[in-house]
N, CA, C and O atoms as a GROMACS GRO file, in nm:
protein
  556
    1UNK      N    1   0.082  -0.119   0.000
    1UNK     CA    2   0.000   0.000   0.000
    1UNK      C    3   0.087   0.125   0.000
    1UNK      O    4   0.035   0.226  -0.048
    2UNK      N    5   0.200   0.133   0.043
    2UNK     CA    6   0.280   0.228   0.050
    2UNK      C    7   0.338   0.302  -0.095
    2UNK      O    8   0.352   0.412  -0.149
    3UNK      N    9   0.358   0.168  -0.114
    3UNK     CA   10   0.474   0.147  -0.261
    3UNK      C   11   0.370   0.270  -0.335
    3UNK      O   12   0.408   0.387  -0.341
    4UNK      N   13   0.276   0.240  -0.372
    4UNK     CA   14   0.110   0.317  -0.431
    4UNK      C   15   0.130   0.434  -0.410
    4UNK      O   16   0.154   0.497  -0.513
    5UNK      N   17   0.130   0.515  -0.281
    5UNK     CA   18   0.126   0.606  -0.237
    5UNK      C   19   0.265   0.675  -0.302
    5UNK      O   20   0.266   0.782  -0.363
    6UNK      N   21   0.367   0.599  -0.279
    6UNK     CA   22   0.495   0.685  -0.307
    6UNK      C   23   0.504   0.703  -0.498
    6UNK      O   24   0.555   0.798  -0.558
    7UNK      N   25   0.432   0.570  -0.564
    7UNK     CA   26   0.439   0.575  -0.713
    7UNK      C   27   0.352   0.712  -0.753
    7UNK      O   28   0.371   0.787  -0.848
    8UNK      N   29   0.236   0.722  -0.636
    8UNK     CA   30   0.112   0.818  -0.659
    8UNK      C   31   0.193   0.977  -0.687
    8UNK      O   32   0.182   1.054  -0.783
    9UNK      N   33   0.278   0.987  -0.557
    9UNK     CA   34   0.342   1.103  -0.544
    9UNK      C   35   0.444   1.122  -0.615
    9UNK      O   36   0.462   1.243  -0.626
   10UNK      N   37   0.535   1.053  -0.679
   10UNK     CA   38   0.629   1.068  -0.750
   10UNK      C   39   0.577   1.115  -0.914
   10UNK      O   40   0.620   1.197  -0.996
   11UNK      N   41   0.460   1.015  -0.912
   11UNK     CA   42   0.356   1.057  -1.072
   11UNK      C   43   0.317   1.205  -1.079
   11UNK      O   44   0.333   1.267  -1.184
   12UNK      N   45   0.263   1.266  -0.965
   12UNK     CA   46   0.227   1.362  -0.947
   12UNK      C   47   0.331   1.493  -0.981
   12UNK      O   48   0.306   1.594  -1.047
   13UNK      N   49   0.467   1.450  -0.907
   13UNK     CA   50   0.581   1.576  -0.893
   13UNK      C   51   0.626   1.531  -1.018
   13UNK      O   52   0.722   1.599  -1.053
   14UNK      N   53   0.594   1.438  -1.106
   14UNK     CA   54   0.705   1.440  -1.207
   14UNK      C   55   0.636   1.443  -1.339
   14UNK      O   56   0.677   1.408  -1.450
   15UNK      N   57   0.502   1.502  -1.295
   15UNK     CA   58   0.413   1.540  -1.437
   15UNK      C   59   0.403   1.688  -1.487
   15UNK      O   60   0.312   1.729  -1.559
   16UNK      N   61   0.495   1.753  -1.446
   16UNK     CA   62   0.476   1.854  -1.454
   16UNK      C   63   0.657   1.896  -1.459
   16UNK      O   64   0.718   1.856  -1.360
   17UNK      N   65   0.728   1.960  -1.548
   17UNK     CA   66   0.849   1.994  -1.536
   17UNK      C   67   0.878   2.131  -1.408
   17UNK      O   68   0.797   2.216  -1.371
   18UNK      N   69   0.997   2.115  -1.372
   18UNK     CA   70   1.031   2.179  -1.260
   18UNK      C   71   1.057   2.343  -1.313
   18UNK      O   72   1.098   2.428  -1.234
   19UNK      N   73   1.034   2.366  -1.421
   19UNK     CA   74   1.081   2.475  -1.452
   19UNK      C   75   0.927   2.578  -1.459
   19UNK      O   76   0.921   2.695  -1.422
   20UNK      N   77   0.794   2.484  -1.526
   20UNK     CA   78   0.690   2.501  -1.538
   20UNK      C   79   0.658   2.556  -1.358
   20UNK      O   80   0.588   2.649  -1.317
   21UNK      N   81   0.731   2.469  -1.292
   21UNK     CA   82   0.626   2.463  -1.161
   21UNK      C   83   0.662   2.605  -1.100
   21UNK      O   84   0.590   2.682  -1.038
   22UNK      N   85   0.839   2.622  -1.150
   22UNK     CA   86   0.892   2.733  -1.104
   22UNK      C   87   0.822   2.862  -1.143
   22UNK      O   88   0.823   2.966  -1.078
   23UNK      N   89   0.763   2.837  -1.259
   23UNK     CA   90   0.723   2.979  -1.362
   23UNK      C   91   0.624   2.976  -1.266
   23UNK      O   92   0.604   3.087  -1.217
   24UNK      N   93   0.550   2.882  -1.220
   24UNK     CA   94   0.375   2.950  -1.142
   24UNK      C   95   0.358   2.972  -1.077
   24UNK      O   96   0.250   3.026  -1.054
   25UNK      N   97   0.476   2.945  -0.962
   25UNK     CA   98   0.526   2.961  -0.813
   25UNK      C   99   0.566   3.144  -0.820
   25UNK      O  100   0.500   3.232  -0.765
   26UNK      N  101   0.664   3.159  -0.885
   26UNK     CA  102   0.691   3.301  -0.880
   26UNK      C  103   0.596   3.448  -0.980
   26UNK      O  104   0.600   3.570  -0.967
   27UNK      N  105   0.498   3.333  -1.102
   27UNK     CA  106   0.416   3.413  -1.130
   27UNK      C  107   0.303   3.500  -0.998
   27UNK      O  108   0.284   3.620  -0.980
   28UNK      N  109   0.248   3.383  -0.929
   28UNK     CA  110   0.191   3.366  -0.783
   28UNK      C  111   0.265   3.485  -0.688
   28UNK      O  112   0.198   3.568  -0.627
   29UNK      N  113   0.398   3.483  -0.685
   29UNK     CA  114   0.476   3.540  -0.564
   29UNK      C  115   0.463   3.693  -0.619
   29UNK      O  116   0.449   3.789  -0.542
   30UNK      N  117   0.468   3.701  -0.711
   30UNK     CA  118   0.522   3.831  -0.816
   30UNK      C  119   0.374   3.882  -0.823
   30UNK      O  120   0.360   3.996  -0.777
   31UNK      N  121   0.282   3.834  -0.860
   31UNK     CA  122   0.156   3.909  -0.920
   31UNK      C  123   0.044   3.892  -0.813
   31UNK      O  124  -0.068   3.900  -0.863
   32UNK      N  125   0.045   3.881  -0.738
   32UNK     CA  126  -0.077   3.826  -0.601
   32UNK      C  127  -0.218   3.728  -0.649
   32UNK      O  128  -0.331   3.722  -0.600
   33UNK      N  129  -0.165   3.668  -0.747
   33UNK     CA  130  -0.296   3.652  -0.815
   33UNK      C  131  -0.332   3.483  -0.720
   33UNK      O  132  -0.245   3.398  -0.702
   34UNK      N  133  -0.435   3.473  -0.686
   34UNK     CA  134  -0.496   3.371  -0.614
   34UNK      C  135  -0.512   3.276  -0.673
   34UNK      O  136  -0.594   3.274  -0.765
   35UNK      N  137  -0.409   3.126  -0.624
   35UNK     CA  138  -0.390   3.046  -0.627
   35UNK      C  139  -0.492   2.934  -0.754
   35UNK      O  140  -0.457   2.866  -0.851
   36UNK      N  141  -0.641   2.964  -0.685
   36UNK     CA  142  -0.701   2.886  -0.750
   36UNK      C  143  -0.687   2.968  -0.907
   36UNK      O  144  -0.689   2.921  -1.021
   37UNK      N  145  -0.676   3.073  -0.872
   37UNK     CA  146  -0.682   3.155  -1.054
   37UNK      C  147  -0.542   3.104  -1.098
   37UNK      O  148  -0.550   3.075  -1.218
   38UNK      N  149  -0.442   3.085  -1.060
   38UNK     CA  150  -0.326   3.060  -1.145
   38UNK      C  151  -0.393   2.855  -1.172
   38UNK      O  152  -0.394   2.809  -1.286
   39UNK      N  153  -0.429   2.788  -1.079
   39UNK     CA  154  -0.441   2.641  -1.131
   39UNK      C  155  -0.538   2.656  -1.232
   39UNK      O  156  -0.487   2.606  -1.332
   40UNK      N  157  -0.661   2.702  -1.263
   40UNK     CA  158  -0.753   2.742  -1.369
   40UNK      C  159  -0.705   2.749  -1.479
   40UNK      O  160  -0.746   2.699  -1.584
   41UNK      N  161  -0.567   2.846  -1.452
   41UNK     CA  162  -0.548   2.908  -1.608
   41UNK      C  163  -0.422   2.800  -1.644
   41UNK      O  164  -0.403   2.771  -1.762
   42UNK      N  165  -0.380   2.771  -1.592
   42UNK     CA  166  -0.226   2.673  -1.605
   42UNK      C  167  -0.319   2.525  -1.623
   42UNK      O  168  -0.264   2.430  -1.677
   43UNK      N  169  -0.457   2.513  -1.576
   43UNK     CA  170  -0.514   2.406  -1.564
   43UNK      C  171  -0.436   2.264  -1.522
   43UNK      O  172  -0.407   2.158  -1.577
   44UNK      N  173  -0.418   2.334  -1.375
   44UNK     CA  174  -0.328   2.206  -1.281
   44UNK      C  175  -0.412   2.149  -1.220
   44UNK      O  176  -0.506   2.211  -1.172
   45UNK      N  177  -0.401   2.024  -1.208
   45UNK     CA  178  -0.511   1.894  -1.189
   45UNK      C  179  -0.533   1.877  -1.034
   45UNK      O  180  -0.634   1.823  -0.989
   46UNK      N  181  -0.415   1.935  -0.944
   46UNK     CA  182  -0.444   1.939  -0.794
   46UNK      C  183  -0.463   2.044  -0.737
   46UNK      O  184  -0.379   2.131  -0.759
   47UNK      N  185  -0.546   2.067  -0.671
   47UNK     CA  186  -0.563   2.217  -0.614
   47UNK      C  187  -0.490   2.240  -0.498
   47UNK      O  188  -0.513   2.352  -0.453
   48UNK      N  189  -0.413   2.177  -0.434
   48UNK     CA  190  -0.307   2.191  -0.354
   48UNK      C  191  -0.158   2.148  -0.411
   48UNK      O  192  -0.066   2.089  -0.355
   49UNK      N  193  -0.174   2.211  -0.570
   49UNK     CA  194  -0.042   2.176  -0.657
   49UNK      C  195   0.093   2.324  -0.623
   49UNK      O  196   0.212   2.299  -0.604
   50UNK      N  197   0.046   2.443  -0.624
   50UNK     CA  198   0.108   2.535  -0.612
   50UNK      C  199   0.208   2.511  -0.450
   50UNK      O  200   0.322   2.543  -0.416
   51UNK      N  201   0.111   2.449  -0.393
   51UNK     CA  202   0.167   2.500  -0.203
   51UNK      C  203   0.243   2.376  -0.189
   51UNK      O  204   0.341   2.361  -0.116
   52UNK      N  205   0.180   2.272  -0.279
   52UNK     CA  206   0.319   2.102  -0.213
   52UNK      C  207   0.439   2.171  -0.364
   52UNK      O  208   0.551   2.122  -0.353
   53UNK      N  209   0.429   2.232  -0.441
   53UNK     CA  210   0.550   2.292  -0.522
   53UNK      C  211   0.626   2.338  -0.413
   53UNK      O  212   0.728   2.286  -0.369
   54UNK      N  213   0.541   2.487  -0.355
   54UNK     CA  214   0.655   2.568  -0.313
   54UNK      C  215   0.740   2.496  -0.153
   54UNK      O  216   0.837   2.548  -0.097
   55UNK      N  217   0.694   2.414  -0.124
   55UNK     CA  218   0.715   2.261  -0.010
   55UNK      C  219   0.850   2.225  -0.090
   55UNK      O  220   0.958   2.282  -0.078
   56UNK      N  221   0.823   2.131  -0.164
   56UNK     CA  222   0.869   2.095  -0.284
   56UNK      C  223   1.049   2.151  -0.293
   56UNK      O  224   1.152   2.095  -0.254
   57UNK      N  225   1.027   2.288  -0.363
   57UNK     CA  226   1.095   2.338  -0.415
   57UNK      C  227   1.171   2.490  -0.296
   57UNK      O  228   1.233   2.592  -0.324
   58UNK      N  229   1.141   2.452  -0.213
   58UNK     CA  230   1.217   2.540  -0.107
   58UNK      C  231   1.142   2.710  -0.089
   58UNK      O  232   1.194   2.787  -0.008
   59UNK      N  233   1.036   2.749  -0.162
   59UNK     CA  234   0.993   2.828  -0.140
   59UNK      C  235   0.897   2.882  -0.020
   59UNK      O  236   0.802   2.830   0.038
   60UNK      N  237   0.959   3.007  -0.009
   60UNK     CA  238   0.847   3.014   0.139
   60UNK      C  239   0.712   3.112   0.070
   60UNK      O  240   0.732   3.198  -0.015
   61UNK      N  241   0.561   3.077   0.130
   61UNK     CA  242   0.476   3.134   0.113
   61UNK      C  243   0.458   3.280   0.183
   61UNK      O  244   0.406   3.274   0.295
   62UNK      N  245   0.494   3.408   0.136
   62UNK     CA  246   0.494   3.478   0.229
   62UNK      C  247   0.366   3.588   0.244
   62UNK      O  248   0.349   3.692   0.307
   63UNK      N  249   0.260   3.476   0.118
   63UNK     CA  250   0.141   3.588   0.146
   63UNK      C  251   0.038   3.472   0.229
   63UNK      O  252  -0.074   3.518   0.249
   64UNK      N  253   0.056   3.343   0.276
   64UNK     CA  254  -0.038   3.277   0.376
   64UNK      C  255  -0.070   3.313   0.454
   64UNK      O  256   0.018   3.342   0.535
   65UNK      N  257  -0.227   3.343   0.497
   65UNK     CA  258  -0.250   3.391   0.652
   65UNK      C  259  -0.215   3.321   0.752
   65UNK      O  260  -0.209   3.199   0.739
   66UNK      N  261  -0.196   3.361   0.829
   66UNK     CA  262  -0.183   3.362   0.962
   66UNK      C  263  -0.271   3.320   1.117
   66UNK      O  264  -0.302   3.407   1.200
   67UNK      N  265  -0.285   3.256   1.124
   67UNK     CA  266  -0.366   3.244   1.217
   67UNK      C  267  -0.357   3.252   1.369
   67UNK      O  268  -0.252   3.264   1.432
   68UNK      N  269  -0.498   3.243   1.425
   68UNK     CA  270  -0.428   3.383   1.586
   68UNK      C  271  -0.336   3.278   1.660
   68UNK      O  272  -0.243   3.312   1.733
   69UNK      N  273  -0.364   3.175   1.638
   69UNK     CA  274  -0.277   3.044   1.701
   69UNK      C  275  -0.109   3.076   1.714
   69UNK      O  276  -0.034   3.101   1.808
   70UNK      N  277  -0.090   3.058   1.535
   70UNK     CA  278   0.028   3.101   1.496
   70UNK      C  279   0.107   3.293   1.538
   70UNK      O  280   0.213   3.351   1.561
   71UNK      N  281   0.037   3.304   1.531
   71UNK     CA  282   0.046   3.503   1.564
   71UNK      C  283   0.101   3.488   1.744
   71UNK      O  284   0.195   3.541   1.804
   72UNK      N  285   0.003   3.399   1.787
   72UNK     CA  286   0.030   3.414   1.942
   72UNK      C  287   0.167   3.319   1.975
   72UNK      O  288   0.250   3.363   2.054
   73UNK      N  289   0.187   3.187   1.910
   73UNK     CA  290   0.326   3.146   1.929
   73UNK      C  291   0.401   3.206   1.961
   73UNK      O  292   0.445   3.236   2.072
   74UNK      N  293   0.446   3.254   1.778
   74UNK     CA  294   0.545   3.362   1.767
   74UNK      C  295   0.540   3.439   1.827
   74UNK      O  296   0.633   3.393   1.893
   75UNK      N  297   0.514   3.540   1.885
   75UNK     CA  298   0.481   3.660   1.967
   75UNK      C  299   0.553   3.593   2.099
   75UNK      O  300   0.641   3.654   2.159
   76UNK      N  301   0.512   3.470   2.136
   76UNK     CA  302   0.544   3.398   2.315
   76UNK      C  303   0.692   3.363   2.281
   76UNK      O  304   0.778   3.378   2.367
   77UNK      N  305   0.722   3.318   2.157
   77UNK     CA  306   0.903   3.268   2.136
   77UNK      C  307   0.976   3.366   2.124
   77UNK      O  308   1.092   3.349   2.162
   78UNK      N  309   0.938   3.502   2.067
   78UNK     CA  310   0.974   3.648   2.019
   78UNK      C  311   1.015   3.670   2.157
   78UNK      O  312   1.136   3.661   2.180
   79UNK      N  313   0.925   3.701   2.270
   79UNK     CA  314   0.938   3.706   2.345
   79UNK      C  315   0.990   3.673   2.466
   79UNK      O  316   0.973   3.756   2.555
   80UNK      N  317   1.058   3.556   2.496
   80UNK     CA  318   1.127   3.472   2.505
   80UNK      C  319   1.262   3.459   2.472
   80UNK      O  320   1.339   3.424   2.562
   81UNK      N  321   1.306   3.483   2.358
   81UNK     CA  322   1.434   3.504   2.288
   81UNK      C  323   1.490   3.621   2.323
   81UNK      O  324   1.606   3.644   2.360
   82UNK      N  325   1.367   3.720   2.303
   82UNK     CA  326   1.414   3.867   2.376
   82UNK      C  327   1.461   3.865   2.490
   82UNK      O  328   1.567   3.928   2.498
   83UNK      N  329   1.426   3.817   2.587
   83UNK     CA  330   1.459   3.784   2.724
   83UNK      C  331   1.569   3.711   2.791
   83UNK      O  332   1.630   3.745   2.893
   84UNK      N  333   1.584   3.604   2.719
   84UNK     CA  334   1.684   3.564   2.675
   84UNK      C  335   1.854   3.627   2.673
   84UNK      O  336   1.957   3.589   2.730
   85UNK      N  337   1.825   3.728   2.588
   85UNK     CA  338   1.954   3.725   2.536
   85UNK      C  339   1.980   3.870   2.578
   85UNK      O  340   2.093   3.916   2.564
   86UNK      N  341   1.853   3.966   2.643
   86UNK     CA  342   1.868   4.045   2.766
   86UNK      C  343   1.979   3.988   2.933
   86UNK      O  344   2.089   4.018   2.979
   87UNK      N  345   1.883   3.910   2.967
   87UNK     CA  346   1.945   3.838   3.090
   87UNK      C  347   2.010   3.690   3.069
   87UNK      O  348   1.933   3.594   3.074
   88UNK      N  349   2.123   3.672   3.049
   88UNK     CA  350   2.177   3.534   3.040
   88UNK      C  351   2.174   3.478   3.116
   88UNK      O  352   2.139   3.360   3.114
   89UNK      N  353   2.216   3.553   3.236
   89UNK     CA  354   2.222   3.467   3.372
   89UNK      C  355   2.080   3.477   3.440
   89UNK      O  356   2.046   3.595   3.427
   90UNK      N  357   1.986   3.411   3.503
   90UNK     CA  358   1.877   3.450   3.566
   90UNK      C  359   1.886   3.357   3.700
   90UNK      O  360   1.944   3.249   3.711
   91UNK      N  361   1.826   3.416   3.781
   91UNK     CA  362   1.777   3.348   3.915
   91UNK      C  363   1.702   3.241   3.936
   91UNK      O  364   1.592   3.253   3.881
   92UNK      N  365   1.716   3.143   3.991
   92UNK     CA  366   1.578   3.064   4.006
   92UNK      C  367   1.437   3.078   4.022
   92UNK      O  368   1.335   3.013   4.001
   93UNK      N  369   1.465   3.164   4.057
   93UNK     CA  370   1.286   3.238   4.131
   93UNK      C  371   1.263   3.336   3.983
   93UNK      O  372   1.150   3.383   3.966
   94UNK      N  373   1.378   3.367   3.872
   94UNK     CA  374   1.301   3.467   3.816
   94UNK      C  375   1.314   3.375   3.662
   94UNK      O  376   1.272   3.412   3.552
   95UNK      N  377   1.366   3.279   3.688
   95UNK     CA  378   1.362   3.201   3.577
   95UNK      C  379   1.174   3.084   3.592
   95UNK      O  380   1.114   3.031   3.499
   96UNK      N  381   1.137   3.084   3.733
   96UNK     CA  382   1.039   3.036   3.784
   96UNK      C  383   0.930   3.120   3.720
   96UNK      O  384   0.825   3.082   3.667
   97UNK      N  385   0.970   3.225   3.735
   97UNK     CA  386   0.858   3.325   3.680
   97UNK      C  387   0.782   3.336   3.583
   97UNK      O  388   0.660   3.353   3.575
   98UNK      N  389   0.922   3.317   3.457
   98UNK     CA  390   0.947   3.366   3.327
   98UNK      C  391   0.792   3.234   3.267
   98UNK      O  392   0.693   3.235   3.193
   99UNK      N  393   0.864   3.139   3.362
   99UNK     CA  394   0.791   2.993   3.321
   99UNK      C  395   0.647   2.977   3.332
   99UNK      O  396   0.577   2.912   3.254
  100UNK      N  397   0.596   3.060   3.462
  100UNK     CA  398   0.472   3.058   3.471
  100UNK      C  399   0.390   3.132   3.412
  100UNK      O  400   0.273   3.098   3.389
  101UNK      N  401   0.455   3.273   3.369
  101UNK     CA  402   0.417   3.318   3.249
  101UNK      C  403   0.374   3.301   3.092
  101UNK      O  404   0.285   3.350   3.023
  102UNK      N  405   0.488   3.201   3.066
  102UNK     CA  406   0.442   3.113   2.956
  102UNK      C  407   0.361   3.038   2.984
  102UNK      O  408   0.282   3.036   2.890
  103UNK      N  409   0.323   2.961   3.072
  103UNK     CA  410   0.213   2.862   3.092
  103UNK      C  411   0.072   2.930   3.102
  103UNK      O  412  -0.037   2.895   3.058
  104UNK      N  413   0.119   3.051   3.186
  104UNK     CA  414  -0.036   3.124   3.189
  104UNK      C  415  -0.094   3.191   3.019
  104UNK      O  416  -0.200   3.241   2.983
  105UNK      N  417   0.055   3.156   2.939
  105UNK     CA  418  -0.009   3.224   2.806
  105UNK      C  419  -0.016   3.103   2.735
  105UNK      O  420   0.004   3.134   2.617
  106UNK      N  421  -0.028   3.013   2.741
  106UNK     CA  422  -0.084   2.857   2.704
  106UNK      C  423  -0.199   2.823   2.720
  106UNK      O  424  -0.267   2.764   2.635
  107UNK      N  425  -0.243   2.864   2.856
  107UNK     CA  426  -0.352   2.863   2.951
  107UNK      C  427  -0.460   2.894   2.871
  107UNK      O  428  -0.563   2.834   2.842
  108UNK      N  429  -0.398   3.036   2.833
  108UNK     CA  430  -0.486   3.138   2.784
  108UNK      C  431  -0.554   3.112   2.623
  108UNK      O  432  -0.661   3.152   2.577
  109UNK      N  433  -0.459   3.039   2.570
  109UNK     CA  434  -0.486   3.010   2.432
  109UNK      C  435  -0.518   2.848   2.411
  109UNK      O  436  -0.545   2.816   2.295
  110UNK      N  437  -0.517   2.741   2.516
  110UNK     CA  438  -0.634   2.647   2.520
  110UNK      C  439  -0.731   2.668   2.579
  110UNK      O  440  -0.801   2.567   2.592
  111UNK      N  441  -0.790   2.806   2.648
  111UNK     CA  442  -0.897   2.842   2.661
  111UNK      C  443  -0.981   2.870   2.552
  111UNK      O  444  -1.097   2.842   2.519
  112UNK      N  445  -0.870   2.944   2.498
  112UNK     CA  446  -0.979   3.025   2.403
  112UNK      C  447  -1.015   2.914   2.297
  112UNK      O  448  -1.127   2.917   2.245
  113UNK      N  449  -0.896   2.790   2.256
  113UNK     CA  450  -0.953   2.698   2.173
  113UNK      C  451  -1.042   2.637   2.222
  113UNK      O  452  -1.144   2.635   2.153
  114UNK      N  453  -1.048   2.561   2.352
  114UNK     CA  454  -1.200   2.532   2.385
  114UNK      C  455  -1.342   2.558   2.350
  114UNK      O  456  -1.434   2.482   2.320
  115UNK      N  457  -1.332   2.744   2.368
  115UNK     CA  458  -1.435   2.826   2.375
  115UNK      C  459  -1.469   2.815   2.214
  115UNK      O  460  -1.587   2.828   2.181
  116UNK      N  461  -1.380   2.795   2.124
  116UNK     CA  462  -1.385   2.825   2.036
  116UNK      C  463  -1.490   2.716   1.958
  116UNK      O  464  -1.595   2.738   1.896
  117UNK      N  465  -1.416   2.578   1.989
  117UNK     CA  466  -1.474   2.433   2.015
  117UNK      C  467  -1.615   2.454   2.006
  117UNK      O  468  -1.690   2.443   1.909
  118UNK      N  469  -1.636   2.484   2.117
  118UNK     CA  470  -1.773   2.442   2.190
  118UNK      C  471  -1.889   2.554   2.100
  118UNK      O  472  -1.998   2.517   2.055
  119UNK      N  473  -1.843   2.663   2.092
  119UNK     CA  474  -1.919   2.743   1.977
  119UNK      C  475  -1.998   2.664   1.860
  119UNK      O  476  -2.118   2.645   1.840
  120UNK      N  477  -1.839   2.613   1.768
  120UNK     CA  478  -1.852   2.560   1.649
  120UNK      C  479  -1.960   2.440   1.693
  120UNK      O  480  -2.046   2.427   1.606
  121UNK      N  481  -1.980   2.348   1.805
  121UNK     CA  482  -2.064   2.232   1.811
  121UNK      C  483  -2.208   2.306   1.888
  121UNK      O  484  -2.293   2.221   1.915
  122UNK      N  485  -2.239   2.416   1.917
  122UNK     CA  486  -2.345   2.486   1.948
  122UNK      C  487  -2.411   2.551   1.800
  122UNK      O  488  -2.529   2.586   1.787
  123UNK      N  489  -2.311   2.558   1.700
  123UNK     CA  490  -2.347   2.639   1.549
  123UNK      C  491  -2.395   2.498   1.500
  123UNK      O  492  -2.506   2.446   1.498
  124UNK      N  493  -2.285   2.461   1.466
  124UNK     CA  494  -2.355   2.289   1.401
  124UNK      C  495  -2.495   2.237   1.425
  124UNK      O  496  -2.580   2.215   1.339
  125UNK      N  497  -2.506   2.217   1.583
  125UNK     CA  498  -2.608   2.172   1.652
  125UNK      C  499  -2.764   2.199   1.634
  125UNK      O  500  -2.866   2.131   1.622
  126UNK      N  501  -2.716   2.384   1.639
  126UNK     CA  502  -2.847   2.455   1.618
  126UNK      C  503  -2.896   2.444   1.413
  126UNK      O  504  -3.001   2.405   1.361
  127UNK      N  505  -2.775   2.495   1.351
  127UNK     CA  506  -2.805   2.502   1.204
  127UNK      C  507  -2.818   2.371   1.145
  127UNK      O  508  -2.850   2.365   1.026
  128UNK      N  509  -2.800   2.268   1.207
  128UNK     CA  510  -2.767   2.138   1.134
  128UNK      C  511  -2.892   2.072   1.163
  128UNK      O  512  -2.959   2.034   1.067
  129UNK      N  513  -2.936   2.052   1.287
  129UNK     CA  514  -3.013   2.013   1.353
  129UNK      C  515  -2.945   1.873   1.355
  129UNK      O  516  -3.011   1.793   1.289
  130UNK      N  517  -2.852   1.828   1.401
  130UNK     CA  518  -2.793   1.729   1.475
  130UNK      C  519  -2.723   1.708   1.565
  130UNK      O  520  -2.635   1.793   1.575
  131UNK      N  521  -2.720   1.593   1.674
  131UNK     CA  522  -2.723   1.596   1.828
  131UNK      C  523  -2.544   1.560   1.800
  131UNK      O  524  -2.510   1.462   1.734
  132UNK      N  525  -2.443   1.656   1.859
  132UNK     CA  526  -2.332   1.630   1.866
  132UNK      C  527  -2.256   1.570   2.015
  132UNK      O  528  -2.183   1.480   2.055
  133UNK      N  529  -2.311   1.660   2.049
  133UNK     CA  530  -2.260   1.592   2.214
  133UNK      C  531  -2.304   1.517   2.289
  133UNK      O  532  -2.423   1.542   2.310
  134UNK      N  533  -2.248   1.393   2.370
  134UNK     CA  534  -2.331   1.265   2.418
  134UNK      C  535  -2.393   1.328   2.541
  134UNK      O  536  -2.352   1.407   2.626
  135UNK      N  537  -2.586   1.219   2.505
  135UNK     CA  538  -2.584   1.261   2.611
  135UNK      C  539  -2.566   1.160   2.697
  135UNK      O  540  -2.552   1.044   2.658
  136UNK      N  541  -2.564   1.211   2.882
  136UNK     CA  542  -2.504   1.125   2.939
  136UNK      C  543  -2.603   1.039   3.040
  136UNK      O  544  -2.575   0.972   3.139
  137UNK      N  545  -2.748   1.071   2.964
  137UNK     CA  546  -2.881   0.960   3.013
  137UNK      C  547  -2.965   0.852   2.976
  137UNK      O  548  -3.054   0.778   3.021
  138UNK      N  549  -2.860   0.887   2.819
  138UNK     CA  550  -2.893   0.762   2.748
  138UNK      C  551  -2.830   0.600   2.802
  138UNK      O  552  -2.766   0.585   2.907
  139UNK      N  553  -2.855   0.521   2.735
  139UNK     CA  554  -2.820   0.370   2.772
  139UNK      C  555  -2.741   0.306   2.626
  139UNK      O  556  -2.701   0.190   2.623
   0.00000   0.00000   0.00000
């Protein structure tokens, strides 16, 4: 089953010349033009052909959004590094600190995914009209 998978993917990256893939990758980077409009017009058969290219081929995407997930990482490692390389040496008690701080900003952002959670299965629930969460009186 593997073998399949790897013949699948190799068929895939090698139907298309590397120079082609290059031209649509930097047409994309160069002209902002949205993804699905460059596979349309190039009429590329995968719609996740441009982003396993620029994977692929070492390119970084630098117009992908962002998400608050990702935004808040970075921001906690930014922060962190800064600190870092402010105080090399730190105390136990203030290296204790530093720590609980990060945890309380962990805290803070599997909260909010929870909250976030429980929304999306209250939207479903109500617009869908189907029972998502068990209940716990059944048998």
């Amino acid at each position: 089953m593997g073998q399949k998978t790897t013949k699948k993917a190799e068929h895939f990256n090698s139907k298309y010349p590397e120079k082609f893939k290059r031209k649509v990758i930097e047409e994309y980077l160069r002209t902002g033009c949205a993804k699905m409009d460059l596979i349309r017009k190039y009429k590329i058969q995968s719609k996740s052909g441009i982003t396993s290219w620029m994977q692929e081929l070492g390119y970084e995407d630098t117009r992908r959004k962002m998400y608050y997930f990702e935004v808040l990482n970075r921001a906690t490692l930014m922060a962190g590094k800064k600190q870092k390389k402010q105080k090399p040496v730190l105390s136990e008690q203030s290296a204790l600190l530093e720590k609980i701080k990060l945890l309380e900003l962990k805290l803070e952002e599997e909260k909010f995914k929870t909250e976030m959670y429980c929304r999306m299965v209250e939207m479903a629930e109500k617009d869908l009209n189907i029972p998502i969460r068990k209940k716990y009186s059944t048998r």
